[in-house]
C-alpha positions in Angstrom: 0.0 0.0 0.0 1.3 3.5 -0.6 1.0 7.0 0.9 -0.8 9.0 -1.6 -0.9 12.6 -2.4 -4.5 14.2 -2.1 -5.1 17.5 -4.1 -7.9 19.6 -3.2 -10.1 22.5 -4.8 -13.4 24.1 -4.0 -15.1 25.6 -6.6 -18.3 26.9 -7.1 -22.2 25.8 -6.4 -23.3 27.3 -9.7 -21.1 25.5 -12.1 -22.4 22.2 -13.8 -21.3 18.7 -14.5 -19.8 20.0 -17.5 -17.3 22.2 -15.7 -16.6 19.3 -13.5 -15.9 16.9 -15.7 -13.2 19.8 -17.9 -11.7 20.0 -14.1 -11.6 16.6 -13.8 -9.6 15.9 -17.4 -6.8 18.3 -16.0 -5.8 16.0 -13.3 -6.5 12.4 -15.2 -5.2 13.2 -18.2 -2.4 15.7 -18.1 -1.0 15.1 -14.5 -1.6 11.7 -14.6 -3.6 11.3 -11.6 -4.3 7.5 -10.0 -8.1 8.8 -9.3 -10.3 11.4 -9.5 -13.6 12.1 -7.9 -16.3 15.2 -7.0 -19.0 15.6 -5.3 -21.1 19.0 -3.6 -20.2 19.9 0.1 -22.8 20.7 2.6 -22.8 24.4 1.3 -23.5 23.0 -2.7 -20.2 23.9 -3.6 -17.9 21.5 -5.5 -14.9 19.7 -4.4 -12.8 17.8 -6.4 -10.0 15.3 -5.1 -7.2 13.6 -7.1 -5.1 11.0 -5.9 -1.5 11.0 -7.0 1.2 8.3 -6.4 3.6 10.7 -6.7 3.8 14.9 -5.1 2.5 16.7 -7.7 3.7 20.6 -8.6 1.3 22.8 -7.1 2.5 25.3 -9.7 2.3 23.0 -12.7 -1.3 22.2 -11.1 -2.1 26.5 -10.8 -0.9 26.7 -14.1 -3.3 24.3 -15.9 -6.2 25.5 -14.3 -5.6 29.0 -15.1 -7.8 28.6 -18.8 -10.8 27.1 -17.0 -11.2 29.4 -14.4 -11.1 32.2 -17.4 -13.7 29.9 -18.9 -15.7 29.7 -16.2 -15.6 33.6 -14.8 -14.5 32.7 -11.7 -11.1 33.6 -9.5 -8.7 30.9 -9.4 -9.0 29.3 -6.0 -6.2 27.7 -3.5 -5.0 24.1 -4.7 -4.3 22.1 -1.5 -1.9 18.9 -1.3 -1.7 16.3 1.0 -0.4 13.2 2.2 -2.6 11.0 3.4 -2.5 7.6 5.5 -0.9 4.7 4.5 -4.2 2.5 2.9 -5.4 1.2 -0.3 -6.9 4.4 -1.6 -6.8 2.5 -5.4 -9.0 -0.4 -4.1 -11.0 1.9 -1.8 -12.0 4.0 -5.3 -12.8 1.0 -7.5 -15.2 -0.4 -5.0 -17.3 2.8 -5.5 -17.3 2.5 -9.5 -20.5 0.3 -10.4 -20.9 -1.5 -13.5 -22.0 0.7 -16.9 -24.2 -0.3 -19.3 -22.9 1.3 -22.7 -25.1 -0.4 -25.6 -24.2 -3.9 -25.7 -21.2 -3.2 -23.6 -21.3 -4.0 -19.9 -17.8 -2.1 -18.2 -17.5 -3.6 -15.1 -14.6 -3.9 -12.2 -13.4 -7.1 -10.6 -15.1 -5.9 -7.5 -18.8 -6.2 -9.4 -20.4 -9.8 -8.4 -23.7 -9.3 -10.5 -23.4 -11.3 -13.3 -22.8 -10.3 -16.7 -26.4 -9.3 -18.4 -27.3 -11.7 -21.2 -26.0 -10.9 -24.8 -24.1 -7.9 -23.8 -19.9 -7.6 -24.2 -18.4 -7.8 -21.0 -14.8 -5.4 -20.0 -13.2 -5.9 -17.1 -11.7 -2.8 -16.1 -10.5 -1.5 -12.6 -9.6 2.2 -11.9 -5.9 2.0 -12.3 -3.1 4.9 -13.4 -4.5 5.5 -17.2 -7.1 7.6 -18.4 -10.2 5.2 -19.8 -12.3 3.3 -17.6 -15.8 4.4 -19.5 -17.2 7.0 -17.2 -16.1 9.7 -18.6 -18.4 11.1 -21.3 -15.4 11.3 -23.9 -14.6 7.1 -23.4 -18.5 6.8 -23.5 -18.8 8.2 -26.8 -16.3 6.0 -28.2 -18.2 3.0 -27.1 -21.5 4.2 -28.4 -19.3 5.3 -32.0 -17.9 2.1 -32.6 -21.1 0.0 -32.0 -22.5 2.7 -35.0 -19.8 1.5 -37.8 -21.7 -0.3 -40.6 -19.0 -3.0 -41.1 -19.0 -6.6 -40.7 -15.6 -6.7 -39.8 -12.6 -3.9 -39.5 -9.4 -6.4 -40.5 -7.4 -3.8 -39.1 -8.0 -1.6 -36.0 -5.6 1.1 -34.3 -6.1 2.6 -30.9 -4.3 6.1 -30.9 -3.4 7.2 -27.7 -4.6 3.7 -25.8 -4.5 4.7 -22.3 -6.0 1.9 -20.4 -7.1 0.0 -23.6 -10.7 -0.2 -23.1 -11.8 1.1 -26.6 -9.0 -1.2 -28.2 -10.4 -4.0 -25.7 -13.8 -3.2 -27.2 -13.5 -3.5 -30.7 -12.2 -6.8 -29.9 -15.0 -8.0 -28.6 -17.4 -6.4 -31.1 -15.1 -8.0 -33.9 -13.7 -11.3 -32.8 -11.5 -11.4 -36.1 -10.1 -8.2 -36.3 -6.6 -7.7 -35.6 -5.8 -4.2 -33.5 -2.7 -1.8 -32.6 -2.9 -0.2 -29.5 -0.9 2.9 -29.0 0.2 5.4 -26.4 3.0 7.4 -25.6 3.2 7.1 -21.9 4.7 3.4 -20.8 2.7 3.1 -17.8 -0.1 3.3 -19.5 0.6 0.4 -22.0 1.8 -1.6 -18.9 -1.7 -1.2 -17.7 -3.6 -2.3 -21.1 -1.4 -5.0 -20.6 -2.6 -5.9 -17.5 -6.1 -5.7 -19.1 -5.4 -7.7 -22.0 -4.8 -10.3 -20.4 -8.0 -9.9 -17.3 -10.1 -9.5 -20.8 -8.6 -13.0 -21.9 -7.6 -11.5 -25.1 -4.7 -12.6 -26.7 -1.3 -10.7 -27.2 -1.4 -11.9 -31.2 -4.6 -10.2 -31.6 -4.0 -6.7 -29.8 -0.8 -5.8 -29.8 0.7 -3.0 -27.7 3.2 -0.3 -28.7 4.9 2.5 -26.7 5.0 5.5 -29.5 5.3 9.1 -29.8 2.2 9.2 -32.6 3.1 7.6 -35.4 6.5 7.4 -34.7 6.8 3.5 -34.4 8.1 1.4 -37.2 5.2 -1.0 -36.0 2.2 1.4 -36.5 3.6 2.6 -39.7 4.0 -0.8 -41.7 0.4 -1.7 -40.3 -1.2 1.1 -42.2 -3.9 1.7 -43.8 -6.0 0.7 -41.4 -9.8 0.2 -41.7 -10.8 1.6 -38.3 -8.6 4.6 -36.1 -9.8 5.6 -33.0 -8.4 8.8 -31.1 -9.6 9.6 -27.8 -7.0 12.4 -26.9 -7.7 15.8 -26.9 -8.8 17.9 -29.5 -5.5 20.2 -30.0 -2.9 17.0 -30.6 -5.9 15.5 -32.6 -6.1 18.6 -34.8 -2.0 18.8 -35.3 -2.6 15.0 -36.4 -4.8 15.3 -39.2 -2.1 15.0 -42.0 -0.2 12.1 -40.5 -3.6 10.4 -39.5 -5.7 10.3 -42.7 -2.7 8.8 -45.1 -3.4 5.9 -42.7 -6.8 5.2 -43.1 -8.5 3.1 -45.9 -9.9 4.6 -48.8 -13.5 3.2 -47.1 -12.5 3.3 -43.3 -13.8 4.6 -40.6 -12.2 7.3 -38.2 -13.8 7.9 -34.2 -12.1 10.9 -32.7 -13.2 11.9 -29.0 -11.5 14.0 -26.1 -13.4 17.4 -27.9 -15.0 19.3 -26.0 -18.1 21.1 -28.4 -16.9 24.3 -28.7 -13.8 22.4 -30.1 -15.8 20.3 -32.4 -15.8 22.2 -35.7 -12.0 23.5 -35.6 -11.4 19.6 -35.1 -13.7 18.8 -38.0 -12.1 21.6 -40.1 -8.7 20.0 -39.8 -10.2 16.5 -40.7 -12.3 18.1 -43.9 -9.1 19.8 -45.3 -7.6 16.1 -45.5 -11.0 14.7 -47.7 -12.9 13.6 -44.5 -16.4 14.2 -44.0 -18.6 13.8 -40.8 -20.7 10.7 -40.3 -22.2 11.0 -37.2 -21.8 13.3 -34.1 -22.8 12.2 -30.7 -22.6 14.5 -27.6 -22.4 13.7 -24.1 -22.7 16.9 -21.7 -19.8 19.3 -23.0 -18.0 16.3 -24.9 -18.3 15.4 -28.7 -17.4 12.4 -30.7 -16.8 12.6 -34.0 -16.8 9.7 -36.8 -15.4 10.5 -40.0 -15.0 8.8 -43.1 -12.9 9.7 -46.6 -15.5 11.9 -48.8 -15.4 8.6 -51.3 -17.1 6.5 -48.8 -20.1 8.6 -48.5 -21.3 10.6 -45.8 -24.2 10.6 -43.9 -23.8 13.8 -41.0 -26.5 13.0 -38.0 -26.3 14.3 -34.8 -26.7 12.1 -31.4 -26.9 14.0 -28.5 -27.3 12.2 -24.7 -26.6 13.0 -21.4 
C-alpha cells in the first residue's frame, strides 16, 4: 500500500457537471492522476480530489487550471496537497465505481459480483493509473461510436493514444476477427492495457501493444492503412494529427475521434475536412463530442446524437 498525495479545490455551487468533468480531465489526463472524484459539500459547492502516487507541482497544477477558471468567470482558487495515511486508496476508489451499461457493452470492475447481463460484451476494467475506464463522457462516446460503424468486420484496427485499452479491448470483442494496434506514448499506461489484456482473456497476437510518440513506431507505420482509427485524446494534438492520421486510413474506413469538447468540435472537423474527410455521425455527451469520419469517397451521412 502507498501513501498518496491528495489535491484539493473548491469551486463553485453554480457550475455544472460540464465544468466538473473539464476539471476533472486536467488532473487524469495531463498530470496523470491515479483517481479522480467530485462531489457537492454541505454548502453546494464542488470539491474535487485527485489522488497521486507521486507529489504533484502545485505550480504546474495553478498553471493548468488558469484557462478554466477564465472559462468559467470565476477567481482561481487555492490548490491544496496532502499526504494522506498509509491505505489502499486504489481499491477503496474501485469499489465505488459500479458496473456501466454502454449499448451492448457492460464495463464492469473485478469488484462487481452481478453477473454479466445476457447478450451484452463484457470489459473488465478497474480504476488504475490510465485515463479510460468508461465514465467519462469522452470514453463513452467512443463505445456508443464504434457499435454505430456499418462494417462486418474492420481487418485492421488502431487505438491512438490507448490509455487503459478499453476502446481497443472493445473492438475486440465487437469484432472477434479483427486484428488491432494499440498505441500510447506514456509506458505506464501500456503496462496497464497490458494488464487488461490479459484480465479480458484476449490474446497478445490479436491486440498488440506499442509505446509511441504518434506515429513514430516502425510498427504502427508498416500496419497502415488501417480500416478503423480511433483517437480519444484531446482535441489540439488530434487537430495537429490530421495529416499524418488520414494517409493511414482506408480509402472506405472509418475514423472515431473523442477528447473534444463542443466548442472544439468544428475546428477539429475543419482539420479532418481539409484532408478529404467528412462527418458521419456526431454524438454528444454533456460538453463532450465524438466525432466519426470517413474519406468523402465512402459517403457521408452527417446525424447528430446528443445524450446525457
Amino acid at each position: 500500500m502507498t501513501a498518496l498525495q491528495s489535491v484539493a479545490v473548491t469551486l463553485p455551487a453554480r457550475l455544472g457537471e460540464g465544468a466538473m468533468s473539464r476539471f476533472e480531465l486536467v488532473f487524469s489526463e495531463l498530470l496523470d492522476s491515479a483517481a479522480t472524484s467530485h462531489g457537492r459539500d454541505k454548502d453546494g459547492n464542488w470539491q474535487i480530489e485527485a489522488l497521486f502516487e507521486f507529489i504533484p507541482d502545485a505550480g504546474l497544477i495553478d498553471q493548468l487550471l488558469v484557462p478554466l477558471y477564465q472559462q468559467e468567470q470565476i477567481t482561481a482558487v487555492p490548490t491544496l496537497v496532502n499526504t494522506l495515511k498509509k491505505r489502499d486508496w486504489l481499491a477503496e476508489n474501485r469499489s465505488s465505481f459500479p458496473p456501466l451499461r454502454i449499448g451492448r457493452f457492460w464495463v464492469h470492475g473485478s469488484h462487481v459480483t452481478t453477473p454479466c447481463p445476457a447478450a451484452s460484451l463484457p470489459l473488465l476494467i478497474d480504476a488504475a493509473l490510465a485515463f479510460g475506464s468508461g465514465t467519462h463522457p469522452t470514453t463513452d462516446g467512443c463505445l456508443r461510436a464504434i457499435q454505430l460503424i456499418r462494417r462486418t468486420s474492420p481487418g485492421k484496427i488502431l487505438d491512438m493514444g490507448c490509455g487503459s485499452a478499453i476502446l481497443t479491448m472493445a473492438a475486440a470483442k465487437l469484432w472477434p476477427s479483427s486484428r488491432i494496434i494499440a498505441v500510447d506514448n506514456d509506458p505506464v499506461a501500456i503496462r496497464v492495457a497490458a494488464k487488461n489484456r490479459s484480465l479480458n482473456q484476449i490474446a497478445p497476437a490479436r491486440m498488440r501493444l506499442v509505446v509511441s510518440e504518434g506515429f513514430g513506431s516502425r510498427v504502427v507505420n508498416n500496419n497502415a492503412p488501417y480500416d478503423l482509427v480511433l483517437a480519444n485524446i484531446l482535441a489540439k494534438p488530434l487537430t495537429h494529427m490530421a495529416p499524418d492520421l488520414t494517409p493511414r486510413l482506408q480509402a472506405d474506413g472509418w475514423l472515431v475521434l473523442s477528447g473534444i469538447l463542443n466548442t472544439q468540435a468544428l475546428m477539429v472537423e475543419a482539420a479532418y475536412r481539409a484532408q478529404n474527410l467528412r462527418v458521419w455521425h456526431r454524438i454528444c455527451l454533456c460538453d463532450w463530442t465524438t466525432i466519426i469520419l470517413r474519406p468523402a469517397g465512402a459517403g457521408t451521412i452527417p446525424r447528430l446524437w446528443s445524450g446525457r
